[in-house]
C-alpha positions as CSV (number, residue, x, y, z in Angstrom):
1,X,0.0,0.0,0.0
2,X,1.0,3.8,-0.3
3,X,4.4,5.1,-1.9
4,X,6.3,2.5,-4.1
5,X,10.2,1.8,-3.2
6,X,12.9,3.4,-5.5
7,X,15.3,0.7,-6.7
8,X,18.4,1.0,-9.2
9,X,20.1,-2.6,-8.5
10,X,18.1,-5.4,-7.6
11,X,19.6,-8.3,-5.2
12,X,20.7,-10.5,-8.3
13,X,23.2,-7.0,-9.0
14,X,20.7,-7.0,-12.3
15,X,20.2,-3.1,-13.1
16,X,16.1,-2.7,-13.0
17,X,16.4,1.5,-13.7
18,X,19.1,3.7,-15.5
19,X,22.0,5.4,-13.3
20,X,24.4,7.9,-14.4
21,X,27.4,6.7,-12.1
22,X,30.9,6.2,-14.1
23,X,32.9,3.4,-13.4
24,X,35.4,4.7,-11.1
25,X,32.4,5.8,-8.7
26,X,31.1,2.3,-9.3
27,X,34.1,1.3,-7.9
28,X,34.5,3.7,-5.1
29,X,31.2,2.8,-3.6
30,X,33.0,-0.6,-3.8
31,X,35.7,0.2,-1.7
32,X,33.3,2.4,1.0
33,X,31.1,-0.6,1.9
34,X,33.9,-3.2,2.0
35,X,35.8,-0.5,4.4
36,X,32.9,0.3,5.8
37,X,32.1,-3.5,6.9
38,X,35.3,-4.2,8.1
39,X,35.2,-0.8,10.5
40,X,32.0,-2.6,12.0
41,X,32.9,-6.5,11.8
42,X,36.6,-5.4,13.4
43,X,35.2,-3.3,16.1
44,X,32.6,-6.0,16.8
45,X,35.3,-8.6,17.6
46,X,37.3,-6.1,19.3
47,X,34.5,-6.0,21.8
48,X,33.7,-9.4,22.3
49,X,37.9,-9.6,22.6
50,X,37.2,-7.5,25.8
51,X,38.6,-4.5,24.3
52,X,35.4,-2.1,24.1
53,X,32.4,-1.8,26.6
54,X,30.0,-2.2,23.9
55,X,29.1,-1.9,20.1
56,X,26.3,-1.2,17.9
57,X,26.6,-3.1,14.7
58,X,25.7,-2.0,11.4
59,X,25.9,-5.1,9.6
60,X,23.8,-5.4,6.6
61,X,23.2,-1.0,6.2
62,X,26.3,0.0,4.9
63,X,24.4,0.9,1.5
64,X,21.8,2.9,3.4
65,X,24.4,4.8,5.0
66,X,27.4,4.8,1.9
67,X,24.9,6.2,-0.1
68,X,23.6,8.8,1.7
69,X,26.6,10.0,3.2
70,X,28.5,10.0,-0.1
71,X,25.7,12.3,-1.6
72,X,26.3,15.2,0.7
73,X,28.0,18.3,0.2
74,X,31.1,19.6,2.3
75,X,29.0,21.8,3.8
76,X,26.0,20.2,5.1
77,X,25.9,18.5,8.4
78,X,24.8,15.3,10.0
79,X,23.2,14.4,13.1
80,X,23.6,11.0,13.4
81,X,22.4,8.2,16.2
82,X,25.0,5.8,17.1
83,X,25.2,3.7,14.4
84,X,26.2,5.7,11.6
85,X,29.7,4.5,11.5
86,X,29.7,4.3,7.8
87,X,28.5,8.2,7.4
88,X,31.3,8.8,10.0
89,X,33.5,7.4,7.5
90,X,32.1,9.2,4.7
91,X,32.6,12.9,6.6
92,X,36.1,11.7,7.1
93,X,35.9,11.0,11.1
94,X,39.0,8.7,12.0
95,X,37.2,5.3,13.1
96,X,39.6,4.9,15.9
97,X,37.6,7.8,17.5
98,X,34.2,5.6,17.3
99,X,35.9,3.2,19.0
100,X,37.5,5.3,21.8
101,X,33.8,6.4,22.6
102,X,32.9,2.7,23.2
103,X,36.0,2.2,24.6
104,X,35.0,4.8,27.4
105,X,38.0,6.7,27.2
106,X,35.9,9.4,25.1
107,X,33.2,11.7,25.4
108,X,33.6,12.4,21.8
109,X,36.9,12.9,20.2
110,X,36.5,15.0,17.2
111,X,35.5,18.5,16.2
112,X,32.1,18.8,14.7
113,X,32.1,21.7,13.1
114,X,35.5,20.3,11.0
115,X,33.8,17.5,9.8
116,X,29.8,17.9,9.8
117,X,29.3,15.3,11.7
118,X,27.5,15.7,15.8
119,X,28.6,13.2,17.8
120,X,26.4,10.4,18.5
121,X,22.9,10.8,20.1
122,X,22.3,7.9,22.4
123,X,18.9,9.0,23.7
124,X,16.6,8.0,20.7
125,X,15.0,10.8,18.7
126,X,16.8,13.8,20.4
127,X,19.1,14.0,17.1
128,X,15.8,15.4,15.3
129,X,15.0,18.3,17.4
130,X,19.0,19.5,17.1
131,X,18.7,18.3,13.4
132,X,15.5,20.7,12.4
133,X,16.9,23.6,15.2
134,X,20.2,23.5,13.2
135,X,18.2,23.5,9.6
136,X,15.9,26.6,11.1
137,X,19.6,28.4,12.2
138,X,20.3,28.0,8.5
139,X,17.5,29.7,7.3
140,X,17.7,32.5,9.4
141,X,21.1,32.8,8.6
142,X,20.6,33.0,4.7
143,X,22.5,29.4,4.0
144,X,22.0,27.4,1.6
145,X,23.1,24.0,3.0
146,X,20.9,21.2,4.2
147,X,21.1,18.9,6.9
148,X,20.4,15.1,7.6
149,X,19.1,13.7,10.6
150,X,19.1,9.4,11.1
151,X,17.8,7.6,13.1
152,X,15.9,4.0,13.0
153,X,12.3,2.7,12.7
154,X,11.9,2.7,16.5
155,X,12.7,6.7,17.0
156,X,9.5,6.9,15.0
157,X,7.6,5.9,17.9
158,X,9.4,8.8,19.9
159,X,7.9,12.0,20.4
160,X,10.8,14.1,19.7
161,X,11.0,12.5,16.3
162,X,7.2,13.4,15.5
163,X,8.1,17.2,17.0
164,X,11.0,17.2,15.3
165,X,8.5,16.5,12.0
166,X,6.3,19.2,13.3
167,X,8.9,22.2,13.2
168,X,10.4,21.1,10.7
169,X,7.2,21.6,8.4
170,X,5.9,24.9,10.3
171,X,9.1,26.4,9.3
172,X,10.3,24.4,5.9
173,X,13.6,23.6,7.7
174,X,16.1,22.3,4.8
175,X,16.3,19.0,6.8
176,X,16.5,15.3,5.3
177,X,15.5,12.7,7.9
178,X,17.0,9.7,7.3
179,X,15.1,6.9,8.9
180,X,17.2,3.3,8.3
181,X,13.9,0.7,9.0
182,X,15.8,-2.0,9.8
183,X,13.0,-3.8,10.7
184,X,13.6,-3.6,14.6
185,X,13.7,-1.4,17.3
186,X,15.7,-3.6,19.7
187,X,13.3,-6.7,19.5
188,X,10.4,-4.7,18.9
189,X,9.3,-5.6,15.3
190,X,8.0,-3.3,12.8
191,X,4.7,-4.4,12.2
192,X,4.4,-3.5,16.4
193,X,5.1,0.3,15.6
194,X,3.3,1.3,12.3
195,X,0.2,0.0,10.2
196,X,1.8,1.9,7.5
197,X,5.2,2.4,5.7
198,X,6.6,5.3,7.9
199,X,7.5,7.1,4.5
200,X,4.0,7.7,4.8
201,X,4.2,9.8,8.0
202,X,5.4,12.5,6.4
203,X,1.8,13.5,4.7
204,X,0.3,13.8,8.0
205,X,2.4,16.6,8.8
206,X,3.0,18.7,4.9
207,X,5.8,16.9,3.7
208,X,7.5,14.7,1.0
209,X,8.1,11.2,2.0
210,X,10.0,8.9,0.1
211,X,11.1,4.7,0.0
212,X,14.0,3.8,-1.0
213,X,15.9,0.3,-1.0
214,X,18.2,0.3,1.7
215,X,20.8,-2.2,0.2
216,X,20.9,-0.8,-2.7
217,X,23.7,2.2,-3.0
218,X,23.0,3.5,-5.8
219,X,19.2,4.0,-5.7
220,X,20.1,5.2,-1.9
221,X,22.5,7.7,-2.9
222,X,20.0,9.2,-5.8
223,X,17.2,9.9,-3.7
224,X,19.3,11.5,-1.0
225,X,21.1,13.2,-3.3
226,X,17.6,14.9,-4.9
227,X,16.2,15.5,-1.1
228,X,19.2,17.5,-0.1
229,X,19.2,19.3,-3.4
230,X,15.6,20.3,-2.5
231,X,16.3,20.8,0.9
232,X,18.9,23.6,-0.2
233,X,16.8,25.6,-3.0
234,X,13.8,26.0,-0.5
235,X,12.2,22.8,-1.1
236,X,11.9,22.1,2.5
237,X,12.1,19.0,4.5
238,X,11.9,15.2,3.2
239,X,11.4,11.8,4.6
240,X,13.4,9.0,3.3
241,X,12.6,5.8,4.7
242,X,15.7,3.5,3.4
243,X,14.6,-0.6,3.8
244,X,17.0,-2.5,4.7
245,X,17.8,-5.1,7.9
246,X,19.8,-5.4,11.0
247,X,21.8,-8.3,10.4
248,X,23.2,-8.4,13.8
249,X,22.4,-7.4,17.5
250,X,20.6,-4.4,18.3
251,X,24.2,-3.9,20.3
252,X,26.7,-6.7,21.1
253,X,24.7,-6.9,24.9
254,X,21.4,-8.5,22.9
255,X,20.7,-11.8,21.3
256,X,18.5,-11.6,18.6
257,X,18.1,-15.5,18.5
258,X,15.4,-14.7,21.5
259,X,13.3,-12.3,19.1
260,X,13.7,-13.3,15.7
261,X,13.5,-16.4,13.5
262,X,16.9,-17.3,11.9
263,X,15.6,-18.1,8.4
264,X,14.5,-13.9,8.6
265,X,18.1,-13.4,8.1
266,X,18.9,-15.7,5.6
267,X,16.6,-14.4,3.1
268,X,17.7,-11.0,3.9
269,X,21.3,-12.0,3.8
270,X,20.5,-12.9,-0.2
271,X,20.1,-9.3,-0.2
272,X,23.5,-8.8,1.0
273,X,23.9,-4.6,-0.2
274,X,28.1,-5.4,-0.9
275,X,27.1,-9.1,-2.9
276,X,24.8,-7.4,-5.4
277,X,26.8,-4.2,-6.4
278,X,30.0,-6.7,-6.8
279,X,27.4,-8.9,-8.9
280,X,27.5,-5.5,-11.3
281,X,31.4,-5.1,-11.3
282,X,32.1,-8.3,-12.0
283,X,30.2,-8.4,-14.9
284,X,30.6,-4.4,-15.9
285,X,34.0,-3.8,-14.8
286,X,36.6,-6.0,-16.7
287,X,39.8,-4.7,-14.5
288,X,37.4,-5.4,-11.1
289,X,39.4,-8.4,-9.9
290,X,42.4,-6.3,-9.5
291,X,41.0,-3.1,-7.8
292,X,38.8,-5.9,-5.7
293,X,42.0,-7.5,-4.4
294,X,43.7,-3.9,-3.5
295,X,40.2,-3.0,-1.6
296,X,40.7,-6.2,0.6
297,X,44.2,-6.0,1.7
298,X,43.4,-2.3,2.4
299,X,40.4,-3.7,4.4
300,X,43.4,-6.2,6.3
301,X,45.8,-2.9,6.9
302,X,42.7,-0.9,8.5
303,X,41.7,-3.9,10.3
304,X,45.2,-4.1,11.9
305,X,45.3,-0.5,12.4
306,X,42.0,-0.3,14.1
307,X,43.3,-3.7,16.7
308,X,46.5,-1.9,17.2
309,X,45.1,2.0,17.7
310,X,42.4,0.4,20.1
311,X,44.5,-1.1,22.2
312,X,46.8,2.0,22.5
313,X,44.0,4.0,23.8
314,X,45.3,6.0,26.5
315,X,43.1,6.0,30.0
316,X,41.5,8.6,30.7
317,X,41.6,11.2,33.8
318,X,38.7,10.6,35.8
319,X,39.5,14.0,37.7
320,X,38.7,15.7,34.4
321,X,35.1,14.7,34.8
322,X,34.9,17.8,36.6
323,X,36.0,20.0,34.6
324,X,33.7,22.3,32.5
325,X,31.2,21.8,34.6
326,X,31.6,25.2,36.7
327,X,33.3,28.3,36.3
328,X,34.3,28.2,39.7
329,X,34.3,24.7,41.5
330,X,32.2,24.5,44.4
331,X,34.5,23.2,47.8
332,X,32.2,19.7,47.9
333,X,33.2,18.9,44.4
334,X,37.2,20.0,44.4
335,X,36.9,17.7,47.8
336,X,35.6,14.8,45.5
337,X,38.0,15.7,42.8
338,X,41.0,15.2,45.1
339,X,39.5,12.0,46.5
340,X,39.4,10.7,43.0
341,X,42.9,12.1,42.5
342,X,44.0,10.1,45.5
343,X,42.8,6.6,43.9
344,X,45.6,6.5,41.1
């Protein structure tokens, strides 16, 4: 029912619509999700090696996120959730600094402003209202950037998100929310939250909303690409709704095996996003085997990097948690400062 789903590349890496990408950015969407996989797959065994508190993997979006984040300009700016390592990666954020956050020897670790890219929202849905308040600033200010906002299926039910929906019409903020329905907020599954697609949401409150499949890069990366283009000649805000499935946990602390019937993932894994756009280089691309073999031992050196910069992580100060706090420290809290002082 409702809105039909955009789609360039089906599964079998068989082209259904035309697509004006050359070769080489064929091939360097190639490169971003098999990096892209092996940021996530690396940091996932680093934490079940001990060596981070937690992750949230992104296995199975990378095309929702490659495309999207390849399709924005320098100057836009993304307020991500905390799964967006692959738009990280596109806005040129060092991954070691996703891990450090996880980690817990970081509150953040990068500049925002230098890259475009908020740090991560854990509280779902807040990253909508800072989204649409930034997009409003923008106006105001005579800009003509845009900004994205993701977040998953779940933050739908949130009511920041629908707020966030609500300003964002009343004022045509140049906004793009990005909502990756992975099917699953935690274990709750989709068919719990909506009767409709969300895409469809975004009538109810004055705006374009828009499907898209979520494994497939290249039909991702053109619809984002017209939605920001909108978003910055006045167009106002659109809601992408990019299908696609959480291969993994929710985090690495759940088990999906309690939730979700395995053969679920098998038929989604046929839908693999990096299996059907190397389906199309390998047949399209005669020099693919070579550039395929130079993306994977690239994939090995980052994977080693990541293992050895993880590890090196320097603790951090627990007496700077007071710091920036106050102007002037109140006695009770320099007294706790120096107790903590007195532990190491």
């Amino acid at each position: 029912m409702g809105l039909p789903i955009s789609q360039t590349l089906a599964p079998d890496g068989e082209l259904v619509a035309a697509h004006h990408f050359t070769a080489d950015e064929l091939r360097a969407f190639h490169r971003d999700l098999v990096l892209a996989r092996r940021i996530d797959t690396e940091a996932f065994a680093l934490q079940r090696h001990g060596e981070l508190g937690l992750w949230p993997p992104m296995l199975g979006q990378e095309a929702a996120q490659i495309g999207s984040g390849r399709a924005l300009a320098a100057n836009d700016f993304v307020f991500p959730s905390y799964r967006e390592h692959g738009v990280a990666w596109c806005r040129g954020v060092d991954p070691t600094l996703l891990l450090a956050i996880f980690r817990g020897t970081s509150l953040g670790g990068w500049d925002p402003a230098e890259h475009g890219f908020a740090l991560p929202a854990i509280i779902i849905g807040a990253q909508t209202l800072h989204a649409v308040g930034y997009g409003i600033g923008l106006t105001l200010e005579g800009k003509e950037d845009a900004v994205v906002t993701y977040f998953g299926d779940g933050a739908t039910s949130q009511g920041d998100t629908n707020e966030a929906f609500a300003w964002a019409a009343s004022y045509n903020a140049p906004v793009v929310f990005f909502c990756q329905n992975n099917q699953y907020a935690i274990s709750v599954p989709l068919e719990r939250q909506t009767r409709i697609p969300i895409a469809q949401r975004a009538a109810g409150f004055g705006f374009e909303g828009i499907r898209v499949d979520g494994n497939d890069v290249l039909a991702v990366h053109q619809v984002t690409s017209e939605a920001l283009a909108k978003a910055r000649s006045g167009g106002g805000p659109t809601l992408i709704e990019a299908i696609t499935y959480r291969m993994g946990a929710h985090t690495t602390s759940d088990d999906p095996s309690r939730y979700r019937d395995p053969r679920e993932a098998d038929e989604w894994a046929e839908r693999d996003p990096l299996l059907r756009l190397r389906a199309l280089l390998e047949r399209t691309d005669p020099g693919f085997a070579e550039f395929d073999a130079q993306v994977q031992a690239e994939a090995e050196q980052l994977g080693q990097r990541l293992r050895e910069a993880c590890k090196a992580l320097p603790d951090p100060d627990l007496a700077a948690l007071f710091e920036h706090v106050y102007a002037d420290l109140p006695p009770e809290l320099v007294a706790q400062r120096e107790e903590v002082r007195s532990w190491s």
